[in-house]
C-alpha positions, -999 to 999 in steps of 0.1 A, spaced: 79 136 209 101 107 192 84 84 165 88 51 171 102 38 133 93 2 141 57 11 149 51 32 117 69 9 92 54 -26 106 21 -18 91 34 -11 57 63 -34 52 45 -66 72 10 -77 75 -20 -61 78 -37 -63 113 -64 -91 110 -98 -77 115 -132 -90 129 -139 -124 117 -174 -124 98 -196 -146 119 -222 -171 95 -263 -156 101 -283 -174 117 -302 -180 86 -276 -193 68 -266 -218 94 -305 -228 98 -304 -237 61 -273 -256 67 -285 -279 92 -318 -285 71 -298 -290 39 -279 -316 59 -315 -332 77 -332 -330 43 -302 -340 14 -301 -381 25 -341 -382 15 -344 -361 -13 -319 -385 -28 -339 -416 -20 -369 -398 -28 -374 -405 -62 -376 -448 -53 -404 -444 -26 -422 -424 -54 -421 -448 -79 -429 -477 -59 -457 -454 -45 -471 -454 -76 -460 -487 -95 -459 -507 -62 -478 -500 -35 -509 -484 -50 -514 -516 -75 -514 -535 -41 -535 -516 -21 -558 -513 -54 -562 -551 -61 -566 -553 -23 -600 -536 -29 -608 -550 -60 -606 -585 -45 -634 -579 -22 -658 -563 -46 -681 -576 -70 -666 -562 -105 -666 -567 -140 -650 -549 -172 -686 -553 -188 -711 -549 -155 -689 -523 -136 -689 -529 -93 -716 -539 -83 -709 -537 -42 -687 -550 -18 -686 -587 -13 -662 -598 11 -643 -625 10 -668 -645 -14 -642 -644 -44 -614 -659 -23 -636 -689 -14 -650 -690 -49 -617 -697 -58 -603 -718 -31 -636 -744 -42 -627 -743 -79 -611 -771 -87 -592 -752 -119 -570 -731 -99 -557 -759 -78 -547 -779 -116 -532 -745 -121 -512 -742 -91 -506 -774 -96 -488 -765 -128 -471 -737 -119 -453 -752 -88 -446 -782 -113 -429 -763 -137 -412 -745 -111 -393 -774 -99 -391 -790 -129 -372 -755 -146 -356 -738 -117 -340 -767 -100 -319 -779 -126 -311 -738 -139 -291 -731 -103 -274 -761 -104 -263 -762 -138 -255 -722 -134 -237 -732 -103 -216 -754 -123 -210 -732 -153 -200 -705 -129 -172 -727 -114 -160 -736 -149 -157 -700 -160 -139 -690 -130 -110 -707 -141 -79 -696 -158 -94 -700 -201 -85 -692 -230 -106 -661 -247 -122 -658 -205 -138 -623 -214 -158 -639 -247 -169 -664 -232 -184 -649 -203 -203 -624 -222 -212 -655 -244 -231 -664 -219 -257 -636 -216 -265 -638 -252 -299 -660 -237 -310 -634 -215 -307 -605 -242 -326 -623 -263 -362 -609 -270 -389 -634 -256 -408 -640 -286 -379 -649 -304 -376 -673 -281 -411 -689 -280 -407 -691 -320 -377 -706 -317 -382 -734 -293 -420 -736 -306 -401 -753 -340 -381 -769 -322 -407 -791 -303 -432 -792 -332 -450 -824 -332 -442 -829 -370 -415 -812 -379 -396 -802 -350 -361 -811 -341 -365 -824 -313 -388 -856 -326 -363 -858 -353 -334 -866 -326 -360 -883 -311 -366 -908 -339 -330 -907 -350 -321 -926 -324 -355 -954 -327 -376 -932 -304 -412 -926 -315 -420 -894 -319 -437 -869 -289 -467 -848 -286 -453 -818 -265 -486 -800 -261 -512 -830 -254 -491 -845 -223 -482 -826 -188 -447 -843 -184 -437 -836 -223 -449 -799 -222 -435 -790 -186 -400 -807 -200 -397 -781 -231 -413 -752 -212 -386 -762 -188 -357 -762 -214 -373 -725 -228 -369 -711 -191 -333 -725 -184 -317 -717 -219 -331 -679 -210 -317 -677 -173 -292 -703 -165 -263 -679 -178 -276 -651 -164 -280 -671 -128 -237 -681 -137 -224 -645 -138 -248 -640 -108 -225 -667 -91 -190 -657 -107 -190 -627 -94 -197 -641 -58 -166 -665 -64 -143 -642 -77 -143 -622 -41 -133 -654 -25 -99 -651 -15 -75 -673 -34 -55 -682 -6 -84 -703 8 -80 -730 -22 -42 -728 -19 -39 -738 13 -68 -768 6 -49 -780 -23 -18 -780 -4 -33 -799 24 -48 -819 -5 -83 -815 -11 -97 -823 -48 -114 -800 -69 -149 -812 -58 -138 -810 -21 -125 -773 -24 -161 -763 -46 -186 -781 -17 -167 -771 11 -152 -737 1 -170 -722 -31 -205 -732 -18 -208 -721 15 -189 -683 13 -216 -677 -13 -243 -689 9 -259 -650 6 -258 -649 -32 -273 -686 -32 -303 -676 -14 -307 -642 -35 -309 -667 -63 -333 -687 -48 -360 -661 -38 -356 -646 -73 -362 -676 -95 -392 -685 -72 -406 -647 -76 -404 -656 -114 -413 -690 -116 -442 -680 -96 -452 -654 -120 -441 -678 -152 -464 -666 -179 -450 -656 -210 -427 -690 -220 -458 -715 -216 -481 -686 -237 -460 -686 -267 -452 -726 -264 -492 -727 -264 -490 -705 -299 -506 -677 -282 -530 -695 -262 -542 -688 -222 -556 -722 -217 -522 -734 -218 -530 -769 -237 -562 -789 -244 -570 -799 -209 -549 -769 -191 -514 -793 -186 -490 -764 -189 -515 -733 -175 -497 -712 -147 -516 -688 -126 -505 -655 -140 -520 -672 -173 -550 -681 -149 -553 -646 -137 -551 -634 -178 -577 -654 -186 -601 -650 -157 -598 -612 -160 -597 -604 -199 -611 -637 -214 -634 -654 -189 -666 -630 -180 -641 -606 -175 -645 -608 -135 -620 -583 -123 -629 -585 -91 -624 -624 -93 -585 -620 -110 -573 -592 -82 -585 -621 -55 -561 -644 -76 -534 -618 -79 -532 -622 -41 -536 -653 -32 -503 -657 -57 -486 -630 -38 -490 -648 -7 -478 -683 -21 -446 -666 -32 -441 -648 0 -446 -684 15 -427 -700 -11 -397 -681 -6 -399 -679 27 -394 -720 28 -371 -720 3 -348 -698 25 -350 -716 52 -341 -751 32 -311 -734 15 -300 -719 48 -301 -751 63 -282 -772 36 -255 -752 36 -251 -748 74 -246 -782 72 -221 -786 45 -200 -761 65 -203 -781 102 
């Protein structure tokens, strides 16, 4: 019988014959798909938990606490209702303190994104030692608090301070910053905006510097100014980044506490007759200082949460608006 020498030789001089492809179990592929179902929310996962925890259980908690009689001192006593929301709605020192607190609000957050507007444009411009002066900037915001309320606390000292001494440089008499509503709101005021106005810039320069730089070519070549190209270019492409602004600062001026606290030297009233007292130094003193009515503070908490939610909710809606009709 002849051998074929093809036949024999193929084998050993050329590739071995491929054999059965191993097929995946189906274990293995139903831990594949459940890796793939499973992988997007055990990397999200750990978020929800901590707001769980730090978020949504302080809300649902105060939610309670609001309706219930409770003391740090007495303990509950039983569930009330709704009686410490109109206990508060018919005392007349939470309205002087919301009062205050929307008052310094404007008065501090106003000015802060317009001047941080400003500043942003200026530092988006080709400078000299750019980098520095950017990070310059900051220095406020890394600044520890306290140092802060010492700071401008001297500063607006009704003997000594330097501001009375410019004041009466110039013929002026000297101010009482803690006896008078409009003198304490103004330093308060320049506290908050020395802290956050160069944070709010960088906020802005980095919304500029995505704005393509052919856009202010071709409106200085058709020969709009510098103040034209800002209103009508800068200002509305960072419409988004505006509103985030917005919402923020009121969240915070909402929640203004610790500036008006240390301006006060450490105390909750927030001056003789409450002038400068914000609700989240309302809430302090109700809960921890004031008959210690829990119960009473958690009713506060929310009706502050709601205001914001209101508050910001408006303020969108104005920012929104202005700008839409800049741009038509």
């Amino acid at each position: 019988m002849a051998t074929n020498v093809g036949e024999v030789a193929g084998p050993r001089h050329g590739r071995a014959p491929a054999g059965p492809s191993k097929q995946p179990s189906r274990r293995s592929v139903r831990v594949g798909r459940l890796d793939l179902r499973l992988s997007p929310y055990l990397f999200v996962a750990p978020f929800f938990v901590l707001f769980a925890v730090f978020g949504a259980y302080p809300l649902i908690y105060t939610a309670i606490l609001s309706t219930r009689k409770n003391t740090l001192t007495g303990g509950d006593a039983g569930f009330v209702g709704l009686e410490n929301y109109r206990k508060i709605l018919m005392d007349e020192h939470f309205w002087i303190v919301i009062y205050n607190t929307f008052g310094l609000f404007i008065v501090a957050t106003v000015p802060q994104l317009v001047l941080a507007l400003l500043i942003a444009s200026w530092l988006n411009k080709k400078m000299r030692a750019r980098t520095a002066i950017r990070m310059g900037v900051l220095i406020p915001n890394i600044t520890s608090v306290a140092a802060v309320g010492i700071v401008f606390g001297l500063i607006f000292a009704d003997r000594y301070g330097l501001a009375n001494w410019l004041l009466q440089t110039v013929g002026l008499d000297a101010v009482e910053w803690r006896n008078h509503r409009w003198s304490s709101w103004t330093a308060i005021a320049f506290m908050v905006d020395w802290r956050w106005t160069g944070y709010n810039a960088l906020i802005y320069l980095a919304a500029m510097q995505a704005i393509p730089k052919e856009l202010y070519e071709s409106a200085s070549l058709d020969g709009a100014s510098a103040a034209r190209r800002f209103w009508r270019i800068t200002v509305p492409l960072i419409q988004p980044t505006i509103l985030f602004t917005v919402i923020i600062s009121t969240i915070g001026g909402m929640q203004l506490f610790t500036e008006p606290l240390l301006f006060n030297y450490g105390r909750i009233q927030g001056g003789s007759l409450n002038e400068f007292q914000t609700v989240a130094m309302y809430i302090y003193e109700t809960t921890f200082t004031n008959n210690y009515n829990v119960g009473r503070g958690a009713a506060i908490s929310w009706l502050l949460f709601v205001i914001i939610l209101i508050f910001a909710l408006i303020n969108f809606a104005l920012v929104r608006r202005s700008v839409k009709g800049q741009t038509s």
